[in-house]
Structure formats: structure tokens, C-alpha cells
ROZA-767417 format. One record per atom (N, C-alpha, C): residue in one letter; x, y, z; residue number from 1. Coordinates in nm, 4 decimals. Each point is the difference from the previous one (the first is absolute). Layout:
BEGIN
+------+----------+----------+----------+------+
: voke :       xx :       yy :       zz : zagu :
+------+----------+----------+----------+------+
:    a :        X :        Y :        Z :  NUM :
...
+------+----------+----------+----------+------+
This chain:
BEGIN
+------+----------+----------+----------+------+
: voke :       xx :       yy :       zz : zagu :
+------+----------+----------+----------+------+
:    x :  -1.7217 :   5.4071 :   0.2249 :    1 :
:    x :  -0.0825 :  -0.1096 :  -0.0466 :    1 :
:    x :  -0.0346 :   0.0247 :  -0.1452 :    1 :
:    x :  -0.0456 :  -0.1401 :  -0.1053 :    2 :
:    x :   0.0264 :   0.0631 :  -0.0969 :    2 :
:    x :  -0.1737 :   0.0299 :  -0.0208 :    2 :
:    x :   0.0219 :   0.0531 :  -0.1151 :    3 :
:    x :  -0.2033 :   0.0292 :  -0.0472 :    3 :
:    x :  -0.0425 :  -0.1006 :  -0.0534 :    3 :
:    x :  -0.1312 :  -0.0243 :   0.1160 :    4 :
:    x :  -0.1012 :  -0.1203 :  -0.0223 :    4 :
:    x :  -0.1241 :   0.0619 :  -0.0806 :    4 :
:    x :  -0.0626 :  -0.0268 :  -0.0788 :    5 :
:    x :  -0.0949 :   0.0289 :  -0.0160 :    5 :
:    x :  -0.1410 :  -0.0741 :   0.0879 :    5 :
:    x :  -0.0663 :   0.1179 :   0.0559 :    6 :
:    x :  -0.0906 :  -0.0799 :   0.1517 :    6 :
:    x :  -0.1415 :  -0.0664 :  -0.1021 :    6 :
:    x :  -0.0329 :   0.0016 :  -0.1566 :    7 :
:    x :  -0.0453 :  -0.0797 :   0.0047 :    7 :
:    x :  -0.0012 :  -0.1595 :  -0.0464 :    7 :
:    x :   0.1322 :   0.0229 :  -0.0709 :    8 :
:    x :   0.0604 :  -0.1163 :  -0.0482 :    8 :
:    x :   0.0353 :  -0.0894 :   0.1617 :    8 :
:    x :   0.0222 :   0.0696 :   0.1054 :    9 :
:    x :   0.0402 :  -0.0776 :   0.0964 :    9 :
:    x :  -0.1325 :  -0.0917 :   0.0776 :    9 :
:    x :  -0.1117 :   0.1246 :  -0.0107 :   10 :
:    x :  -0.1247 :  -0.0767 :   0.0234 :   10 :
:    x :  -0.0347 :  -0.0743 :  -0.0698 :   10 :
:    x :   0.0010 :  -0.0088 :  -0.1381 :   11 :
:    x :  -0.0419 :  -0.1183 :  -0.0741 :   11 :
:    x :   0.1383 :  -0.1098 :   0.0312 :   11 :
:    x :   0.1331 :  -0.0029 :   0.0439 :   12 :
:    x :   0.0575 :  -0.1250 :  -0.0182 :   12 :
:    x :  -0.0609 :  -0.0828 :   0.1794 :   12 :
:    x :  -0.0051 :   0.1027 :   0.0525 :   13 :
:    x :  -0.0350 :   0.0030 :   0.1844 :   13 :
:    x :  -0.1313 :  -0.1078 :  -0.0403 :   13 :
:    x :  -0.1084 :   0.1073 :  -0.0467 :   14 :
:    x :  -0.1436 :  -0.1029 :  -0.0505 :   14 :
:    x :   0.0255 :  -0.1415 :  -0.0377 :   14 :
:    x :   0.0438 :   0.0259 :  -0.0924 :   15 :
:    x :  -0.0038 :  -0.1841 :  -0.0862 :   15 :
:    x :   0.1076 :  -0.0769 :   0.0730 :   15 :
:    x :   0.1125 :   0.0349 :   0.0612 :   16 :
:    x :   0.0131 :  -0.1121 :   0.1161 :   16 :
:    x :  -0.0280 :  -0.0188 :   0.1265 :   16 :
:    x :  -0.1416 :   0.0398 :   0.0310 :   17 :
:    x :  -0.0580 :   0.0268 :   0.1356 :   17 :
:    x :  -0.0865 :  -0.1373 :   0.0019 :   17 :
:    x :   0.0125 :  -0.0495 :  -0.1167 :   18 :
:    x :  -0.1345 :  -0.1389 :  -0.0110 :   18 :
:    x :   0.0861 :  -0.1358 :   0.0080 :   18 :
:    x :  -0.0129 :  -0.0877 :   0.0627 :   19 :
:    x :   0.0929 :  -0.1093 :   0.0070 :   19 :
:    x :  -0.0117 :  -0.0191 :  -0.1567 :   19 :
:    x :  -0.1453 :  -0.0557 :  -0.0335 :   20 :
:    x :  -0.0194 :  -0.0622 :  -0.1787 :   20 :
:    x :   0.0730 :   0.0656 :  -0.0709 :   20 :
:    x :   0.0176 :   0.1534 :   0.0195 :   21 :
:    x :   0.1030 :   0.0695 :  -0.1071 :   21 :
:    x :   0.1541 :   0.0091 :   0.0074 :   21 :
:    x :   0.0424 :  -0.0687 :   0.1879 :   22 :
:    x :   0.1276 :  -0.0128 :  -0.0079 :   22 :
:    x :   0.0547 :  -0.1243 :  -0.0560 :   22 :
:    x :  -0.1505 :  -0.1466 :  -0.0027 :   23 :
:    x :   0.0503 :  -0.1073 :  -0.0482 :   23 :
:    x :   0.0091 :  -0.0030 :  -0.1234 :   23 :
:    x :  -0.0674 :   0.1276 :  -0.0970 :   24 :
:    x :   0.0057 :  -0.0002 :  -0.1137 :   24 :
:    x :   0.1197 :   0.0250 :  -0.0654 :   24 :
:    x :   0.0651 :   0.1293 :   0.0908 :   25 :
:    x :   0.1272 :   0.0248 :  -0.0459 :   25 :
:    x :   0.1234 :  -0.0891 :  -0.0170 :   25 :
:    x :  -0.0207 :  -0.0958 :   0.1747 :   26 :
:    x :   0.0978 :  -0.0905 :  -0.0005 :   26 :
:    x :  -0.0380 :  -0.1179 :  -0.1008 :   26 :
:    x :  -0.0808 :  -0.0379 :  -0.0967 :   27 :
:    x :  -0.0012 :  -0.1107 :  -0.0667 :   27 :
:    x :   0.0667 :   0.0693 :  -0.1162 :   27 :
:    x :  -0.0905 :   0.1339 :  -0.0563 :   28 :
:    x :   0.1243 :   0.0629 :  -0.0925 :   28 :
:    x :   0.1248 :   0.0538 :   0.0295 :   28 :
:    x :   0.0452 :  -0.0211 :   0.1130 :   29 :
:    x :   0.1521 :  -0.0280 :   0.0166 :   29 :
:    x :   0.1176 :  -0.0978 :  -0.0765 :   29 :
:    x :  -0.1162 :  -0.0686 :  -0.0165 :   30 :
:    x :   0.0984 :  -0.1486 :  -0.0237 :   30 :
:    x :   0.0253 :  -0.0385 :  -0.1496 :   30 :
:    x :  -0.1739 :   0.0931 :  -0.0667 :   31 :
:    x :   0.0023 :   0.0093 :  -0.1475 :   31 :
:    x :  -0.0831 :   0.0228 :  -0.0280 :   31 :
:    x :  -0.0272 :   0.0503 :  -0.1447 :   32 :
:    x :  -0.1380 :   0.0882 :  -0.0678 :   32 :
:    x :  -0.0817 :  -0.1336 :   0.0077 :   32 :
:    x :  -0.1559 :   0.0594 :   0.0021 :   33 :
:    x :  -0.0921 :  -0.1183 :   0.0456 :   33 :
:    x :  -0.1180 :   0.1018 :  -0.1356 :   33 :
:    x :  -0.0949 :  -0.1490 :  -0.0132 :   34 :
:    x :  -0.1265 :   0.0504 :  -0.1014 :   34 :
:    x :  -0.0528 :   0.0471 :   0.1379 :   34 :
:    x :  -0.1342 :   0.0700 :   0.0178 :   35 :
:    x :  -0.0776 :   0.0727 :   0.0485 :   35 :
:    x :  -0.0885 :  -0.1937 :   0.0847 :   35 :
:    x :  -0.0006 :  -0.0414 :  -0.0600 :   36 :
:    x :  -0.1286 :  -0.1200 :   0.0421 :   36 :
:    x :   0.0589 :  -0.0895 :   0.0712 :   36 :
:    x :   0.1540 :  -0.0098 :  -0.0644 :   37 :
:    x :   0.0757 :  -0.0694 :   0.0979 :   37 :
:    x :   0.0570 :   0.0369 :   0.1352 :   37 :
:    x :  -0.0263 :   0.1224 :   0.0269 :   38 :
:    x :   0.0197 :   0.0915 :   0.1421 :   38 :
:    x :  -0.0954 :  -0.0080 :   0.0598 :   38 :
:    x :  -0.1885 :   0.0001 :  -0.0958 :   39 :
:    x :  -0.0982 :  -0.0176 :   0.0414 :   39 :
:    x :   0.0120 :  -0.1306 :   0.0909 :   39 :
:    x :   0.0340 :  -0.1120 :  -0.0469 :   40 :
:    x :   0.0415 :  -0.1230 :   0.0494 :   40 :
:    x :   0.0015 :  -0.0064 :   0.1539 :   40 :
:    x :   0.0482 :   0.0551 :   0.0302 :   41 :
:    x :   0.1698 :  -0.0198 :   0.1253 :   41 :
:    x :  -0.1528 :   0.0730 :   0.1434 :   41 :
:    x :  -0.1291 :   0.0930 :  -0.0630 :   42 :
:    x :  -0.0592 :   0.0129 :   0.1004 :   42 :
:    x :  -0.1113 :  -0.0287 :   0.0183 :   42 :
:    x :  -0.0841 :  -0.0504 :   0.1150 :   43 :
:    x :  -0.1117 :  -0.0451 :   0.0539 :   43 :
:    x :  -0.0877 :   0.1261 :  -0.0501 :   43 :
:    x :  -0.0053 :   0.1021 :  -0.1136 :   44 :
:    x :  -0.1020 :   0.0780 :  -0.0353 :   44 :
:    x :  -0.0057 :  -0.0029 :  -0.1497 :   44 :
:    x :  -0.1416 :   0.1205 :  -0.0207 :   45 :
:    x :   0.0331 :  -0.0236 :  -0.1485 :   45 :
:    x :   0.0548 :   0.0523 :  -0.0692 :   45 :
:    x :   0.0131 :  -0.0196 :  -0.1308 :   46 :
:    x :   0.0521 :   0.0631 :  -0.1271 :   46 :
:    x :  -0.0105 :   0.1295 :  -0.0272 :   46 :
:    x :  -0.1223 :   0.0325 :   0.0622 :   47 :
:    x :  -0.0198 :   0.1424 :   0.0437 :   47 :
:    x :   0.0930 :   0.0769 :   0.0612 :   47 :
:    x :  -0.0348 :  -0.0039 :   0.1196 :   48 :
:    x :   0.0739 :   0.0253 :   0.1295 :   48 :
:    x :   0.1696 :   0.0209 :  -0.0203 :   48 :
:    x :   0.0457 :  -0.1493 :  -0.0534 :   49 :
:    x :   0.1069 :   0.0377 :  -0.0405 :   49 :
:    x :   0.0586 :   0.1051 :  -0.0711 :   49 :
:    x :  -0.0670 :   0.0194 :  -0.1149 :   50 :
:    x :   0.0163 :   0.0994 :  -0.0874 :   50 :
:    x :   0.0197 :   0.1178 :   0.0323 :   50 :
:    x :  -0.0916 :   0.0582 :   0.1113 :   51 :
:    x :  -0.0089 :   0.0786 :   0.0716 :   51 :
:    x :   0.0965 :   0.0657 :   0.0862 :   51 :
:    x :   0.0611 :  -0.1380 :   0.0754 :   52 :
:    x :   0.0965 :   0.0406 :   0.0694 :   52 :
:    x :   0.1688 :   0.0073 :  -0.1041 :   52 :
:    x :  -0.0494 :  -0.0253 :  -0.1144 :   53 :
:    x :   0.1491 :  -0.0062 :  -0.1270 :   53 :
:    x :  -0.0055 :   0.1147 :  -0.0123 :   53 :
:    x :  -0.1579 :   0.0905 :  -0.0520 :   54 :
:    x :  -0.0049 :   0.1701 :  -0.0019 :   54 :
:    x :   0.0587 :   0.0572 :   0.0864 :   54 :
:    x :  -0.0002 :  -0.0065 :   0.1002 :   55 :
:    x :   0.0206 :   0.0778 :   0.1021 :   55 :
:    x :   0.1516 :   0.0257 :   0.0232 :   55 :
:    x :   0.0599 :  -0.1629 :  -0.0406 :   56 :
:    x :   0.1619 :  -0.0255 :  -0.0431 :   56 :
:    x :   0.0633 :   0.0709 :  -0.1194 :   56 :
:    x :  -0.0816 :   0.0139 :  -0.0780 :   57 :
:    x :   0.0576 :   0.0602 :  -0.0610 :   57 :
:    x :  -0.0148 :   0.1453 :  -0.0189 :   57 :
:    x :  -0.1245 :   0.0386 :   0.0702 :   58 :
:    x :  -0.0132 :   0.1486 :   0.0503 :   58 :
:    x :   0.1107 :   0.0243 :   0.0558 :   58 :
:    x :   0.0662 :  -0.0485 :   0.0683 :   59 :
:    x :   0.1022 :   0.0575 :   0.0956 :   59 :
:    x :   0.1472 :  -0.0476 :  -0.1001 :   59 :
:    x :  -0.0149 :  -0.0205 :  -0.0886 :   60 :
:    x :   0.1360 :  -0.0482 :  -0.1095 :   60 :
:    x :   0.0766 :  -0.0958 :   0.0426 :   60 :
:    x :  -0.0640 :  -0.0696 :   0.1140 :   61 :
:    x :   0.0994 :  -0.1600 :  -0.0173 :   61 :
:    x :  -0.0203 :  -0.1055 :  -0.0314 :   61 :
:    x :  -0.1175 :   0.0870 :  -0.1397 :   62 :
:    x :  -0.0020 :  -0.1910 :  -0.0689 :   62 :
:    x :  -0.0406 :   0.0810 :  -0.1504 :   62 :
:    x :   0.0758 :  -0.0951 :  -0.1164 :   63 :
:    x :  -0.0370 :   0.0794 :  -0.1201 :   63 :
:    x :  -0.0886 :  -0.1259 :  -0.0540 :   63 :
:    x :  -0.0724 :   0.0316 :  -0.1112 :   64 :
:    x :  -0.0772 :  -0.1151 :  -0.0557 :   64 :
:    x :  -0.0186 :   0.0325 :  -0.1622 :   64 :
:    x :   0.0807 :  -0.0986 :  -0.0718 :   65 :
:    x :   0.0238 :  -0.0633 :  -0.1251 :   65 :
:    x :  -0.1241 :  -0.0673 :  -0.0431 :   65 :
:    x :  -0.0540 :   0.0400 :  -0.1337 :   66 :
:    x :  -0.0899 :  -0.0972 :  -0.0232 :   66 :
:    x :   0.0541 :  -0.0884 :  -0.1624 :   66 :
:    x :  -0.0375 :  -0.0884 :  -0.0134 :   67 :
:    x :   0.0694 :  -0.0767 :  -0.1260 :   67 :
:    x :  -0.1455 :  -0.0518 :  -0.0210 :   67 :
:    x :  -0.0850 :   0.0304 :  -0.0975 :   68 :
:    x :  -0.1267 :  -0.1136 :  -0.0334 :   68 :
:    x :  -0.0598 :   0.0172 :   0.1305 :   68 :
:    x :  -0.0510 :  -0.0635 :   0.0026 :   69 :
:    x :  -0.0743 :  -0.0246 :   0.1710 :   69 :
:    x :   0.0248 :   0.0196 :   0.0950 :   69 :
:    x :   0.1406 :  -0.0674 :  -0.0065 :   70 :
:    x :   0.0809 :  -0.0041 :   0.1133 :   70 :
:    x :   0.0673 :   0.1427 :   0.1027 :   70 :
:    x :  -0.0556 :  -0.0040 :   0.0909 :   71 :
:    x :   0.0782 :   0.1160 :   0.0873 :   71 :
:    x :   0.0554 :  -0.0381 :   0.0802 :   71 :
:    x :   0.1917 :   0.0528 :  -0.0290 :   72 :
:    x :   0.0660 :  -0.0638 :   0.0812 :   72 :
:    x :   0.0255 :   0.1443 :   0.1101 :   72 :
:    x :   0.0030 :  -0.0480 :   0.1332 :   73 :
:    x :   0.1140 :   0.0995 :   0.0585 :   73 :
:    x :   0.1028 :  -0.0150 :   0.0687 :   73 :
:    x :   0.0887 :   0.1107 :   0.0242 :   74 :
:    x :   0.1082 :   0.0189 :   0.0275 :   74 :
:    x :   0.0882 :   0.0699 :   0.1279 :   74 :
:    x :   0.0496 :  -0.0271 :   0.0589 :   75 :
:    x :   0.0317 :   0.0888 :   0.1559 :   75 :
:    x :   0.0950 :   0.1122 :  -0.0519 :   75 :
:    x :  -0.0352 :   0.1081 :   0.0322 :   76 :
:    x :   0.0806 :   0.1279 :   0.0135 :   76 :
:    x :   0.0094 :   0.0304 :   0.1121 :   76 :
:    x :   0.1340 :  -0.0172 :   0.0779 :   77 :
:    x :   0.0170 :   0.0232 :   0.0996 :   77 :
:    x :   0.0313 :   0.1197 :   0.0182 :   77 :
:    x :   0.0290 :   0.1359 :  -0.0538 :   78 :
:    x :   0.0877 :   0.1135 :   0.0085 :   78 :
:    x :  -0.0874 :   0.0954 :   0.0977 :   78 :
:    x :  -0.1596 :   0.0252 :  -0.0322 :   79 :
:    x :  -0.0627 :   0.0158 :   0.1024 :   79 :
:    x :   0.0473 :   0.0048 :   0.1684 :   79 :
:    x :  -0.0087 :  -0.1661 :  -0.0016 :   80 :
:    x :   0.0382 :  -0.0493 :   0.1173 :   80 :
:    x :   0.1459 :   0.0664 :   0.0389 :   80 :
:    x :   0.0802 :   0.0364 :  -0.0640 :   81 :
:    x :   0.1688 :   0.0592 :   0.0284 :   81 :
:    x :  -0.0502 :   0.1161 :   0.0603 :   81 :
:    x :  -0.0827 :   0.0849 :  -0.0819 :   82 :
:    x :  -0.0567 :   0.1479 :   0.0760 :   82 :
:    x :  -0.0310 :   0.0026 :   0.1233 :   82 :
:    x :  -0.0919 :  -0.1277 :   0.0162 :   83 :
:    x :  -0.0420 :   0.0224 :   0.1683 :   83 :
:    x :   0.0599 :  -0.0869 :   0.0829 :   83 :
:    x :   0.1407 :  -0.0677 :  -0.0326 :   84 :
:    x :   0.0445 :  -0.0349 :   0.0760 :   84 :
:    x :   0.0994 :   0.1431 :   0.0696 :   84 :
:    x :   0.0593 :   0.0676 :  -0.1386 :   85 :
:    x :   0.0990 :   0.0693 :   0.0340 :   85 :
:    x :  -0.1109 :   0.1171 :   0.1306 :   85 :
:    x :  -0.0794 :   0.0492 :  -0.0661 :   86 :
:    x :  -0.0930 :   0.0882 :   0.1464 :   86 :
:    x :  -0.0239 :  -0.0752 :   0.1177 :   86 :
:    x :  -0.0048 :  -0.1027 :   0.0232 :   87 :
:    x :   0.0082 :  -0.0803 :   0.1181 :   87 :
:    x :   0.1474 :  -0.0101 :   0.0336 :   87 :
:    x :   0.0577 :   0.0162 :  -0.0285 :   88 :
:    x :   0.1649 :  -0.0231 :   0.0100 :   88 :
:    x :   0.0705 :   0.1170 :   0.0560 :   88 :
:    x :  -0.0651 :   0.1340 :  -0.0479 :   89 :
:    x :   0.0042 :   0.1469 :   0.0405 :   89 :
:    x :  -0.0687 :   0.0319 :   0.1377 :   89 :
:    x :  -0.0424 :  -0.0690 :   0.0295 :   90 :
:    x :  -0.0966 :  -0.0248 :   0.1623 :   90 :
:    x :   0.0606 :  -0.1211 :   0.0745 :   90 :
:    x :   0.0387 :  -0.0669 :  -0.0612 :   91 :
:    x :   0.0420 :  -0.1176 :   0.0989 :   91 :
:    x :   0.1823 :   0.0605 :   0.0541 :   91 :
:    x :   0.0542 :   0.0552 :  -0.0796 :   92 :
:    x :   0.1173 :   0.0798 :   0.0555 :   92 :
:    x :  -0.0318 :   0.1015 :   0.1111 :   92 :
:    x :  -0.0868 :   0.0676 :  -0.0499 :   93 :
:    x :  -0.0414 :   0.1329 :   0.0861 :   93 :
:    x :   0.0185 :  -0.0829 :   0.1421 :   93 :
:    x :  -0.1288 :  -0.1026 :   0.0009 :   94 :
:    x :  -0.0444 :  -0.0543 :   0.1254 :   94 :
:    x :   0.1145 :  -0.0809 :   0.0978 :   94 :
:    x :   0.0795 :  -0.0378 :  -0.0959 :   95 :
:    x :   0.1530 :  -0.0603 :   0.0393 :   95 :
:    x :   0.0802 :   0.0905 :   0.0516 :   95 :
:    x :   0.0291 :   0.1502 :  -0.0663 :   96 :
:    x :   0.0627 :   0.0274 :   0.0582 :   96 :
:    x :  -0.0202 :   0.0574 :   0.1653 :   96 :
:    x :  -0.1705 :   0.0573 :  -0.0289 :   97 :
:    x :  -0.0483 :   0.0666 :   0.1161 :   97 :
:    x :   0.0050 :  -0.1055 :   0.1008 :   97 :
:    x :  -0.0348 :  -0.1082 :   0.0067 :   98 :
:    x :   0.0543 :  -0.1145 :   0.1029 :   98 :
:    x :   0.1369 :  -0.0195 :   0.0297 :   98 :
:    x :   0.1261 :   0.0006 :  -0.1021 :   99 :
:    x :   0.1330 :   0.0081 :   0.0590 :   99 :
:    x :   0.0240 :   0.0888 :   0.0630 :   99 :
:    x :  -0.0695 :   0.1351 :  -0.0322 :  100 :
:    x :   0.0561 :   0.1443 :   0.1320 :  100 :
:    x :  -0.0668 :  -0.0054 :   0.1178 :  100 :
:    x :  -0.1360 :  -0.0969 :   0.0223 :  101 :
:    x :  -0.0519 :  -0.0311 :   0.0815 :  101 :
:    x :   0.0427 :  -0.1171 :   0.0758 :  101 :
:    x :   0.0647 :  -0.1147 :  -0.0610 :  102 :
:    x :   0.0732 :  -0.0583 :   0.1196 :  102 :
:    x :   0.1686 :   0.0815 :   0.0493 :  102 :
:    x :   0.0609 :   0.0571 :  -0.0900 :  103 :
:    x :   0.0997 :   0.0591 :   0.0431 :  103 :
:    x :  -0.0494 :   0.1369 :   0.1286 :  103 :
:    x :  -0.0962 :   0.0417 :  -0.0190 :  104 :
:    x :  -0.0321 :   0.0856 :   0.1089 :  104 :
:    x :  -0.0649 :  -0.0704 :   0.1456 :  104 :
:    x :  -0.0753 :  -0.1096 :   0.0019 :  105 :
:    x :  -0.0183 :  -0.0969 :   0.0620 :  105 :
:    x :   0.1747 :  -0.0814 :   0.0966 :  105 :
:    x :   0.0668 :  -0.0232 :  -0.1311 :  106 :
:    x :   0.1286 :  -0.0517 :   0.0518 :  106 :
:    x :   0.0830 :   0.0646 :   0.0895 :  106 :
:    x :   0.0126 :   0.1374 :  -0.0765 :  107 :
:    x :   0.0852 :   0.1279 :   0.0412 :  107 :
:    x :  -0.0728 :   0.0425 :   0.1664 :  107 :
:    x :  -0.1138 :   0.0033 :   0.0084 :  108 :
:    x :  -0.0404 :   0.0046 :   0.1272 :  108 :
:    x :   0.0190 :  -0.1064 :   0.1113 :  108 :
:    x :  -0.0092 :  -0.1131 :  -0.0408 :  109 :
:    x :   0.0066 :  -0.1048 :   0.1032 :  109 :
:    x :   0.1162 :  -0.0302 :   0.0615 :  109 :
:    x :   0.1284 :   0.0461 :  -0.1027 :  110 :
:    x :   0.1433 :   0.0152 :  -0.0092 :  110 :
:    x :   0.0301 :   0.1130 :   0.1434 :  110 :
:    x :  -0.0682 :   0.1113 :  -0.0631 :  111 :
:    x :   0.0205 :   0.1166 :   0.1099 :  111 :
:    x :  -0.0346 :  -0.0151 :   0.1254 :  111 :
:    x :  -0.1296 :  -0.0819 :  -0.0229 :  112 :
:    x :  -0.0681 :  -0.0449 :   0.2065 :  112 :
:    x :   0.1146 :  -0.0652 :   0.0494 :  112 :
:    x :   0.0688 :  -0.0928 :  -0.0711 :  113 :
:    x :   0.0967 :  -0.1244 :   0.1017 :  113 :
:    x :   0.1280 :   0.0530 :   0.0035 :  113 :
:    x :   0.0292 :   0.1746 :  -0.0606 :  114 :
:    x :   0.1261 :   0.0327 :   0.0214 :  114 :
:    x :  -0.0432 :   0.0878 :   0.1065 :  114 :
:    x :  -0.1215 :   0.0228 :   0.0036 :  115 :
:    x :   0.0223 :   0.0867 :   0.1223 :  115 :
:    x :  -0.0361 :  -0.0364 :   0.1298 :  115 :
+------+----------+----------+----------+------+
């Protein structure tokens, strides 16, 4: 498996544990957004939002540009590649330990009806 760093993984784990911060990501999916116009999109405040942008970008999947006033941000997904690939290193494991487990399952049921 390769080397995760466990707290970069907790901070990407954290900031997409909040729906508001996964809808945040998916709107900057689509394209860099000002800060007020993301504010927009939720039933809280300007605050709050902000809050949950820190936390996004605590965990490095969101960078933020400022021009004049304006703060735009941006999706960095590479984060997200890290903890997919450690989830990916467990989801094999668990795959395979289930294929030797139905083949031993199989291999037995095989043996009852030959004998």
C-alpha cells in the first residue's frame, strides 16, 4: 500500500463528512466560484459558509485566489486521489478475502455432493 499520510487523510475524511462541504465541492466541480456566490446555493450564513470553505481548504481541496475583493475558489481534487487510492487498498483486500471465501464455501459444497 502506498504511504498515506494519517493526517492529511483525516483532514480530507473531515471535510467530506459534511453534506454542505460535499455540495461545496461538487459546485466547484463544475467551476471556480466567488466565495458569496457558493454562499448563495445555502439556506445558512455567510458565516457558516465560510467556515465550512476553511475546513475545505484545511484539508487541500479547495484553493482560494483573491483579486480585489473578490475571493474566488477552486477544486483541488488530488487530495481526494489519496483517499481514494487507501480505500482502494482495502476494498481489494476485502475482495479478495471474500473470493477465497466463496471458493472455500464452493469447494466444500462440491465435496458434500461427491460424496
Amino acid at each position: 500500500m502506498g504511504e498515506y499520510s494519517a493526517g492529511t487523510l483525516d483532514r480530507v475524511f473531515s471535510g467530506v463528512a459534511d453534506p454542505t462541504r460535499r455540495a461545496i465541492l461538487a459546485r466547484l466541480s463544475e467551476s471556480d466560484a466567488r466565495v458569496t456566490d457558493v454562499a448563495l446555493l445555502f439556506p445558512i450564513s455567510l458565516n457558516s459558509t465560510s467556515k465550512h470553505i476553511r475546513v475545505l481548504e484545511g484539508a487541500g481541496l479547495v484553493r482560494r485566489t483573491v483579486h480585489g475583493r473578490e475571493h474566488i475558489l477552486s477544486l483541488d481534487a488530488a487530495p481526494l486521489a489519496d483517499a481514494a487510492g487507501w480505500i482502494d487498498h482495502y476494498r481489494r483486500f476485502w475482495s479478495e478475502q471474500l473470493a477465497a471465501l466463496e471458493a472455500f464455501v464452493t469447494d466444500r459444497n462440491r465435496a458434500k455432493r461427491t460424496s
